[in-house]
GUNUGU-495041 format. One record per residue: residue number from 1; residue in one letter; y, x, z of N, C-alpha, C in turn. Coordinates in steps of 0.05 Angstrom, whole numbers. Each point is the difference from the previous one (the first is absolute). Example, Ala and Ser with C-alpha at 12.3 -4.5 7.8 and 13.67 -1.06 7.14 Angstrom:
<banus>
nr_rest_n.y_n.x_n.z_ca.y_ca.x_ca.z_c.y_c.x_c.z
1_A_-114_264_156_24_-18_0_24_18_0
2_S_21_-7_-14_24_16_1_22_-15_14
</banus>
This chain:
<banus>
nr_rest_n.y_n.x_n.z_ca.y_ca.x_ca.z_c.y_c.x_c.z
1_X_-84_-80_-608_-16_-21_12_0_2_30
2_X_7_-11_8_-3_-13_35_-26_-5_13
3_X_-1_19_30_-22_3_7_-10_-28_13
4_X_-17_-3_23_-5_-32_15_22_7_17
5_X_12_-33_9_12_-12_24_1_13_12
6_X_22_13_23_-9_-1_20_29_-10_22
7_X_1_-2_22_23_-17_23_1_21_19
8_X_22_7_1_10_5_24_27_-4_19
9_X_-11_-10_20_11_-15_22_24_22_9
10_X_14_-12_10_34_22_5_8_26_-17
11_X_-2_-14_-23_5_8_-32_31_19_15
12_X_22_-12_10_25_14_1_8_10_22
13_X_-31_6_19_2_22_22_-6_27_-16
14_X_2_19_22_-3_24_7_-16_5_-20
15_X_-30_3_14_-24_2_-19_-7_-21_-18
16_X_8_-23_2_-10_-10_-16_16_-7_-37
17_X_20_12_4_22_4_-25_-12_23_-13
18_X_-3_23_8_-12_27_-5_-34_-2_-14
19_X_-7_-15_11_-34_-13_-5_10_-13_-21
20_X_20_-18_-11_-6_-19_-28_10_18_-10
21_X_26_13_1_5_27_-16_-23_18_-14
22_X_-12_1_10_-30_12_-10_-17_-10_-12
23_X_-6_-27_17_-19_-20_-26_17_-5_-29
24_X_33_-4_-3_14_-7_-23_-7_26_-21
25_X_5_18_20_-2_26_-27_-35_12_-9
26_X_-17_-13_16_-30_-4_-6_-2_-21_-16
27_X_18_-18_-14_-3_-25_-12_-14_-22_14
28_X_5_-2_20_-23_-25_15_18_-31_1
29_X_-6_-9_1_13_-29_-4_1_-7_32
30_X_30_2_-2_4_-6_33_15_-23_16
31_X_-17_-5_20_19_-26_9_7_7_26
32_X_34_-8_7_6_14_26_13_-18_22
33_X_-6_-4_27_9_-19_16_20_9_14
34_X_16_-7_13_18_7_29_18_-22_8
35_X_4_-2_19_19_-12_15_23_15_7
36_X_0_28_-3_38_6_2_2_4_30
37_X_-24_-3_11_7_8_39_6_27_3
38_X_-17_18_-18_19_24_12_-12_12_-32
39_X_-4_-6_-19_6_8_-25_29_-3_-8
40_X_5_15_-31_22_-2_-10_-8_-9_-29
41_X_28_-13_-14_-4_-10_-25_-2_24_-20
42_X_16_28_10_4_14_-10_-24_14_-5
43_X_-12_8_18_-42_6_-3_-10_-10_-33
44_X_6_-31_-5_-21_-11_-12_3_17_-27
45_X_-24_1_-12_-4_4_-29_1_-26_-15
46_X_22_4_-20_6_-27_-11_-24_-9_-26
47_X_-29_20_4_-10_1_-30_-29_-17_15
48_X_11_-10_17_-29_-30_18_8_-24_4
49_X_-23_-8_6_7_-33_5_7_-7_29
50_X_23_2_4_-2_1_30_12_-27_12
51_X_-6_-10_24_-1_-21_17_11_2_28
52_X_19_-10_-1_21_-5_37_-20_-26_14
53_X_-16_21_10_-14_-15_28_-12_10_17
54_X_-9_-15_27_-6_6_25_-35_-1_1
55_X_-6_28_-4_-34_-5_8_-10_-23_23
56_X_19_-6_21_-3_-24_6_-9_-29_3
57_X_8_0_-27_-1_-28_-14_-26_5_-16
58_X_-19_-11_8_-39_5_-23_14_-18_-21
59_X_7_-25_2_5_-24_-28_21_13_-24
60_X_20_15_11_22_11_-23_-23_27_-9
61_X_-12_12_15_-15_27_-14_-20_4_-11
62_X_-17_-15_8_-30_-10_-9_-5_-9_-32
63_X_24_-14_-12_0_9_-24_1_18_-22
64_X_15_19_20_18_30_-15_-21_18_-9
65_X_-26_-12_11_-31_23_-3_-6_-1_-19
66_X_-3_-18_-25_-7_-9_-13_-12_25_-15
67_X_-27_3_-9_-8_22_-20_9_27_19
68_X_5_-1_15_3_37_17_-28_8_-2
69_X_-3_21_-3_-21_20_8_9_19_14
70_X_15_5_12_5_20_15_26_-5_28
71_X_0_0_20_32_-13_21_-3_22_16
72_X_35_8_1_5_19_21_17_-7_18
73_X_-11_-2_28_8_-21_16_20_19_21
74_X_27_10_-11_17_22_12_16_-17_22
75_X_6_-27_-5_10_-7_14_-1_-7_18
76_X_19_-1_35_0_2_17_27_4_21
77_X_8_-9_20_26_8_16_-11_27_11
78_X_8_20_0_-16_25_8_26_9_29
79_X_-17_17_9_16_14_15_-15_-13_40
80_X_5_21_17_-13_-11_19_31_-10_18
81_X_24_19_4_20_-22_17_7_-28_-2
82_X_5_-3_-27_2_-28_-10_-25_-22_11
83_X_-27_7_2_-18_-20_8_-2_4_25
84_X_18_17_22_-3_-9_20_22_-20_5
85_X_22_2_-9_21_-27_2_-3_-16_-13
86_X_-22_-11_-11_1_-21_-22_-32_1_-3
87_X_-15_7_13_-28_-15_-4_-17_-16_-11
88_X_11_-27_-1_-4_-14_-21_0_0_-25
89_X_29_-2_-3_-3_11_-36_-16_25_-13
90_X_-3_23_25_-17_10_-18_-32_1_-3
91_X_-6_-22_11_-20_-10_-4_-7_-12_-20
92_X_21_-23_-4_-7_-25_-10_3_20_-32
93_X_19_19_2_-3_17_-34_-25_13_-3
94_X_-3_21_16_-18_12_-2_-27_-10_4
95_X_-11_-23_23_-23_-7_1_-6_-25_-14
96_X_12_-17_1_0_-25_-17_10_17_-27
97_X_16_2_-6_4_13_-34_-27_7_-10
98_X_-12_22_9_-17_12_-8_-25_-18_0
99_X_-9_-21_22_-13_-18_-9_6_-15_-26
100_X_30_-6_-6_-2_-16_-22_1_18_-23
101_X_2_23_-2_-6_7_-25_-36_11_2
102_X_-11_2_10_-24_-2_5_-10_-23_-17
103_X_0_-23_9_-4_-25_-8_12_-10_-22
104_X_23_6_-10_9_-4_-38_-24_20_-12
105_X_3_21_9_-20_22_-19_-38_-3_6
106_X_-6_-17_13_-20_-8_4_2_-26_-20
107_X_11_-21_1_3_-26_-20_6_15_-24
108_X_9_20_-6_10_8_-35_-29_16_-12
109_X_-17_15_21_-19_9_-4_4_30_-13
110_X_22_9_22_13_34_-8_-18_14_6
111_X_-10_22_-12_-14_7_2_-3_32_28
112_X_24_6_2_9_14_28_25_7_12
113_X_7_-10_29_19_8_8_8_25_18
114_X_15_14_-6_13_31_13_25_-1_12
115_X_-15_-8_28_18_-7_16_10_23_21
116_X_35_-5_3_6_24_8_0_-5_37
117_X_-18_26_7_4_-1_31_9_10_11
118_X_-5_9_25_27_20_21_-15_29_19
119_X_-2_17_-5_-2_18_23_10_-8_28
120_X_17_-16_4_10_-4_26_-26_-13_17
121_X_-22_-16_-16_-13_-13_16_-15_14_21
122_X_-2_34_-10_-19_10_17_8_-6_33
123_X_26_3_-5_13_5_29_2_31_16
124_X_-9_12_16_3_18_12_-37_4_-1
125_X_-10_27_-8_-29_1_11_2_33_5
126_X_-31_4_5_6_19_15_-10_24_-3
127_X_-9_0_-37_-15_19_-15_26_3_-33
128_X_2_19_-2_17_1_-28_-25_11_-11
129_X_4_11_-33_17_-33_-17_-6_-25_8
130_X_10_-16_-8_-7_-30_-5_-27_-7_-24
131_X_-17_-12_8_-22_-8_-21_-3_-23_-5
132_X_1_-16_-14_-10_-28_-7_-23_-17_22
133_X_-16_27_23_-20_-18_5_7_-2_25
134_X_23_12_20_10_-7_20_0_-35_7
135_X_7_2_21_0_-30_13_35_-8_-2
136_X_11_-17_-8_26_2_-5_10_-9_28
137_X_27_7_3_10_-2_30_34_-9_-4
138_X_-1_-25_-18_38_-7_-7_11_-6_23
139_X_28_19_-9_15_-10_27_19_-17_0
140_X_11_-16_-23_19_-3_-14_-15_-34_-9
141_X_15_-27_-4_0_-16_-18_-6_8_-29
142_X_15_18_-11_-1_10_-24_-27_11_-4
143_X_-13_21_19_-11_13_-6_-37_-21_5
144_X_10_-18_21_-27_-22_-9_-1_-18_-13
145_X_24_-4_-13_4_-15_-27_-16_11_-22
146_X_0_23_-7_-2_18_-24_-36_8_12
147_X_-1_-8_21_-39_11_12_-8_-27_-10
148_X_8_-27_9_-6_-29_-2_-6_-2_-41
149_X_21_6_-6_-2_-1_-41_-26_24_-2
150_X_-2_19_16_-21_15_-18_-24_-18_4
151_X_-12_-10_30_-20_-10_8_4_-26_-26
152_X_16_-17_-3_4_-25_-16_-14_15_-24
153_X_13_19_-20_-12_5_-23_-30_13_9
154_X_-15_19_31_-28_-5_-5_-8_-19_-10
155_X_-1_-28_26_-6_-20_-7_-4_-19_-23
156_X_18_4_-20_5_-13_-19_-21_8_-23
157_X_-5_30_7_-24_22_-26_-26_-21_9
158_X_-1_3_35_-36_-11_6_-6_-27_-3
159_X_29_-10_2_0_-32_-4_-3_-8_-20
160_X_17_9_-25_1_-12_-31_2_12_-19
161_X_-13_35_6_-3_5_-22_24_22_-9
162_X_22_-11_11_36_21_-10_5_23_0
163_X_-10_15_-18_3_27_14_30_6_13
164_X_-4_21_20_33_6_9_-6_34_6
165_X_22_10_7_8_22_4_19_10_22
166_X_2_8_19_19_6_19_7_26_-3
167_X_26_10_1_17_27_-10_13_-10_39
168_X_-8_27_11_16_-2_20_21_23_-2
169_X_28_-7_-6_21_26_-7_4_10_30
170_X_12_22_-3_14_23_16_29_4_-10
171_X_11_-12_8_30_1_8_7_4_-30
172_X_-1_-18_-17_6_7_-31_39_6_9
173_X_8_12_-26_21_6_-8_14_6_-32
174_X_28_7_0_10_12_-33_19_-30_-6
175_X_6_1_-29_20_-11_-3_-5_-29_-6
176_X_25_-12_11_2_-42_8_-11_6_20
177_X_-4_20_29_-13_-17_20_22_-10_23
178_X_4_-20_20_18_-9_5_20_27_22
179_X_9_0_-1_23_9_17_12_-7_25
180_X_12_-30_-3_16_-3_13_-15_-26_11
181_X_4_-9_29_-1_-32_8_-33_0_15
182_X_-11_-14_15_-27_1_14_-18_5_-13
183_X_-1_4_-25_-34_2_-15_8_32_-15
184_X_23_21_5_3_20_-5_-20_13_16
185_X_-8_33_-20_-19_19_12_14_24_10
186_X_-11_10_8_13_33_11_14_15_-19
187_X_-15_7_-27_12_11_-20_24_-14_-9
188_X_-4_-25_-5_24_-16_-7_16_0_15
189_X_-3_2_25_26_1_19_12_19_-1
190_X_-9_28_-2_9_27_-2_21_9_-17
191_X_-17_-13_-24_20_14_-27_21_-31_-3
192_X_7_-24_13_22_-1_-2_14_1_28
193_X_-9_11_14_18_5_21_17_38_-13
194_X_-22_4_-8_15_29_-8_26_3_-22
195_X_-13_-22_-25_15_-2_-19_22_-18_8
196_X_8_-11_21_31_-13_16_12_25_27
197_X_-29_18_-1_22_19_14_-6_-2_29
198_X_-14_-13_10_-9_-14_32_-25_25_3
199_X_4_-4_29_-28_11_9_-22_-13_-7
200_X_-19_21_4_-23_-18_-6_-14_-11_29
201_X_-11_-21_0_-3_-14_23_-32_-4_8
202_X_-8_26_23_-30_-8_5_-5_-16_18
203_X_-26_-12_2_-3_-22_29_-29_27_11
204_X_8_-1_34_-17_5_13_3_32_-5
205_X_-18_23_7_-1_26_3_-2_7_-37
206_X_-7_-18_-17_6_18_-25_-31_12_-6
207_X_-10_5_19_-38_16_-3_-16_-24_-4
208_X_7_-25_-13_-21_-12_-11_-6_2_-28
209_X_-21_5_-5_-18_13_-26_-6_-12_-22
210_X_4_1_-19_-3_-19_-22_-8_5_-29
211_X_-17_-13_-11_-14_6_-27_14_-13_-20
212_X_13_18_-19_20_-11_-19_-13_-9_-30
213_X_-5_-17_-8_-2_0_-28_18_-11_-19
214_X_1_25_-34_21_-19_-12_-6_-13_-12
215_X_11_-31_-11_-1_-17_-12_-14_3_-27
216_X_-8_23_-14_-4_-1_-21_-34_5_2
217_X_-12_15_29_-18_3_9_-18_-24_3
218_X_19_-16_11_-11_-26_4_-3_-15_-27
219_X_14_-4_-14_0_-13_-23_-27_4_-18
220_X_1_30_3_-34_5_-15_-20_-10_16
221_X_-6_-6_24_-10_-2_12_-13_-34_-3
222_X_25_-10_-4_-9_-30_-10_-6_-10_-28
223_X_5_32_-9_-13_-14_-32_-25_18_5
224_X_-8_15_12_-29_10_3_-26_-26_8
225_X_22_-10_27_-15_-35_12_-11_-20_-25
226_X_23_10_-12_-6_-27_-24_-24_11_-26
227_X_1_20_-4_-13_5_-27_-26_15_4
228_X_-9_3_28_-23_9_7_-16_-19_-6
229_X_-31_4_-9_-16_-18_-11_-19_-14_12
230_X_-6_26_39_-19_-15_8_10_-23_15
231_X_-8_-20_11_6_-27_12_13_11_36
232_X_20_-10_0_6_-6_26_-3_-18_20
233_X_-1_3_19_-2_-23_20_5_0_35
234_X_30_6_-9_7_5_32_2_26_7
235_X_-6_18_-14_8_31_4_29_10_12
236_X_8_7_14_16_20_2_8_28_-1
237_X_20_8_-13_8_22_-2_30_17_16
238_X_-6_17_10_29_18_4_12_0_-16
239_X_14_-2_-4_36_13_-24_16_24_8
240_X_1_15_1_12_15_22_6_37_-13
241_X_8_12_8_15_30_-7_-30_18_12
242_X_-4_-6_25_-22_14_15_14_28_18
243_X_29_3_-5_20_12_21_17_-17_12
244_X_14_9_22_17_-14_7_10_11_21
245_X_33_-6_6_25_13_12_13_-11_22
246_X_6_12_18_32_-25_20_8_1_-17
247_X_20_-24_20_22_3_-15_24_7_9
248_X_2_25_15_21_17_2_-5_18_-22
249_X_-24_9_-9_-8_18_-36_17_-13_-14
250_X_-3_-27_0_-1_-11_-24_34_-9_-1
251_X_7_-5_17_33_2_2_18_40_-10
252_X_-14_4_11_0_31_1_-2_5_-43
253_X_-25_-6_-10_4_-1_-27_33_-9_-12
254_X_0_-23_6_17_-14_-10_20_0_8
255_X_9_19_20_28_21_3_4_25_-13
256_X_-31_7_-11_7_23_-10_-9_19_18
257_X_2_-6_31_5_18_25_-33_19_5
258_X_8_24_-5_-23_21_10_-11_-10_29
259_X_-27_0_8_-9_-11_23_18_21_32
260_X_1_22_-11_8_14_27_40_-4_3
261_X_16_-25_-20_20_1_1_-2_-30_9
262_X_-16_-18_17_-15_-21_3_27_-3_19
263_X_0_11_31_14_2_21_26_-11_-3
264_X_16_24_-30_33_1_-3_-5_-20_-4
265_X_-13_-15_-21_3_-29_-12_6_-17_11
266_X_-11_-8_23_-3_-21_14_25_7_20
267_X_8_29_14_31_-4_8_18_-4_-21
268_X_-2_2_-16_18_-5_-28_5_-34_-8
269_X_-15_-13_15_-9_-30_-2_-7_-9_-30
270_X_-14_18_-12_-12_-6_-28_-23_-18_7
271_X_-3_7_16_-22_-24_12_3_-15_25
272_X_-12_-21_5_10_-18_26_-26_-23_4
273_X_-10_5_32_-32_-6_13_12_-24_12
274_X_-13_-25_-9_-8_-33_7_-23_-1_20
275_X_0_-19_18_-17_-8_14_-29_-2_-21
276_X_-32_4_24_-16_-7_-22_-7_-23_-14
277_X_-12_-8_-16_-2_-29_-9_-30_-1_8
278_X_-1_-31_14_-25_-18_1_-27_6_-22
279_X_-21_-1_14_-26_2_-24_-3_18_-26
280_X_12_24_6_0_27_-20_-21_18_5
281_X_-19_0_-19_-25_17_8_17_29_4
282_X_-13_16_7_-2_31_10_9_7_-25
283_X_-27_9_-21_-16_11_-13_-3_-15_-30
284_X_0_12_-20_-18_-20_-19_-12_34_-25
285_X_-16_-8_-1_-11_23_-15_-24_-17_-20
286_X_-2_3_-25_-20_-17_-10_-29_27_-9
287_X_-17_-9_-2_-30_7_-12_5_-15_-26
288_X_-5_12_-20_10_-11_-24_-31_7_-25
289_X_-21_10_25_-26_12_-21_-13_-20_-7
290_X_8_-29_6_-15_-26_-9_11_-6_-31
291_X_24_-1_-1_17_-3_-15_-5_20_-24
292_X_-6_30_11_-8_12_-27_-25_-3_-10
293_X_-15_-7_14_-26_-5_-6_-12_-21_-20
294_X_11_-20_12_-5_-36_-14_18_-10_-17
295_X_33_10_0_18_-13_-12_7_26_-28
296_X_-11_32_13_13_23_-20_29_-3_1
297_X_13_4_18_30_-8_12_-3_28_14
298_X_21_7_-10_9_31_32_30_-7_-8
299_X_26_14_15_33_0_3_3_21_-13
300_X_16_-7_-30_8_20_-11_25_14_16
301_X_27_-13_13_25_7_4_-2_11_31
302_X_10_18_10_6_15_31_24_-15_7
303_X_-3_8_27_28_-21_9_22_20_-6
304_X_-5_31_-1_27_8_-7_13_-3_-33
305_X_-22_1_-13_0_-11_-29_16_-32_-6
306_X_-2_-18_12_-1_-26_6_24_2_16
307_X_15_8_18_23_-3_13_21_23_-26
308_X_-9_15_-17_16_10_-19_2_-21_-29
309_X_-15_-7_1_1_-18_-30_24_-33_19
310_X_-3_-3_19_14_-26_22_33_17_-5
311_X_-2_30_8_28_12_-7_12_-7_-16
312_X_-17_7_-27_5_0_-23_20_-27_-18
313_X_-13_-19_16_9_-28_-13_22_-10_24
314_X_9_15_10_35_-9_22_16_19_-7
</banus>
């Protein structure tokens, strides 16, 4: 027997393929959206009802709610270079999107949305970890895109009632995440620059710091959002490892290379330093004691655990 409804939005991204993967084998009756912008067909689970469309469009989606009790609103153009050359669009996805699924799941009368947010919004501050109750400081389109949808789903709890949920990730990772082309991550870039044999390619000094989480971390994380009983309303949470690495470490892992054989490497051109890139926080470190507290969520996987199981499957 099949559990209630539930939707989630960029069904044949990254996280959000991995997320129905989970609801399918929990038996939940699932319905899955995407447009194919930087999902793959190959992602989808063929065991849902799934739908080629543009959160965009409220009139083609606003039907798709029908009977949900539950929407996971993964989708989004992510990445911060891309929204500085293209601004617009990632607005109109990420801030308008997220209004319109806001507003189908408000007319269907869903009962909560767990919507995925961004650690990037903090920006640069000037106390680690990162806590939920900071003042956010985005430096990025992207990253006040993804601040603009959290404030939208407050609003939406004090306005009408919706419950929502905000998951702000930390540099999720593991397997389907993109690789190659502007919306690729660090990890993804690594292991296929390694697995063609190329250097691996850092931007800037390599000592910027980063909180890794794997995908599977996260995934519990959004079924914790969903099946918790007390009422939400605009909450946010960290997502996050609660360590975090440069990424000359983290290149360094994924050579294999002992830290004090760091030097040869780089005359060896196993590695090769890019100018820095625009609007890249320092730092990101999450506080994650909210999250164990209210959601009973902690990260089962280590990043060296999590970059061995990523081995495992190339």
């Amino acid at each position: 027997m099949r559990k209630k409804k539930v939707l989630v939005t960029g069904a044949a991204g990254f996280i959000g393929s991995h997320l129905v993967d989970e609801l399918v084998r929990l038996k939940y009756d699932v319905v899955g959206l995407d447009n194919f912008a930087t999902g793959k067909k190959e992602n989808l689970n063929r065991q849902i009802k799934f739908y080629r469309v543009d959160i965009t469009q409220l009139a083609r989606i606003k039907k798709l709610f029908k009977e949900v009790n539950t929407v996971f609103h993964t989708a989004a153009l992510a990445r911060i270079q891309p929204s500085i050359r293209d601004p617009q669009q990632t607005f109109e996805t990420n801030a308008l999107g997220t209004l319109n699924v806001l507003l189908a799941a408000r007319a269907a009368g869903v009962r909560r949305v767990v919507y995925s947010a961004s650690s990037s919004i903090y920006g640069d501050q000037s106390k680690l970890p990162l806590t939920e109750e900071m003042v956010p400081h985005p430096k990025s389109m992207y990253a006040l895109s993804k601040l603009i949808g959290e404030e939208m789903c407050r609003i939406f709890s004090q306005l009408y009632g919706l419950e929502t949920v905000a998951l702000r990730y930390f540099n999720v990772y593991g397997p389907r995440q993109i690789t190659q082309g502007a919306y690729s991550t660090v990890i993804g870039i690594f292991l296929d620059q390694l697995a063609k044999g190329q250097p691996l390619t850092i931007t800037g000094t390599g000592l910027i710091r980063r909180d890794f989480t794997y995908i599977t971390d996260v995934v519990a994380a959004n079924m914790k959002a969903m099946q918790v009983k007390r009422a939400f309303h605009g909450e946010v949470f960290n997502i996050g490892s609660g360590h975090n690495y440069n990424i000359n470490e983290v290149a360094a892992m994924i050579l294999r290379i002992p830290p004090r054989h760091w030097r040869t490497a780089t005359k060896q051109g196993r590695v090769t330093y890019l100018p820095p890139r625009p609007a890249e926080s320092k730092v990101t470190l999450a506080d994650i004691a909210k999250a164990k507290k209210l959601l009973g969520w902690r990260p089962e996987v280590t990043f060296e655990q999590g970059l061995k199981e990523l081995f495992s499957q190339t």
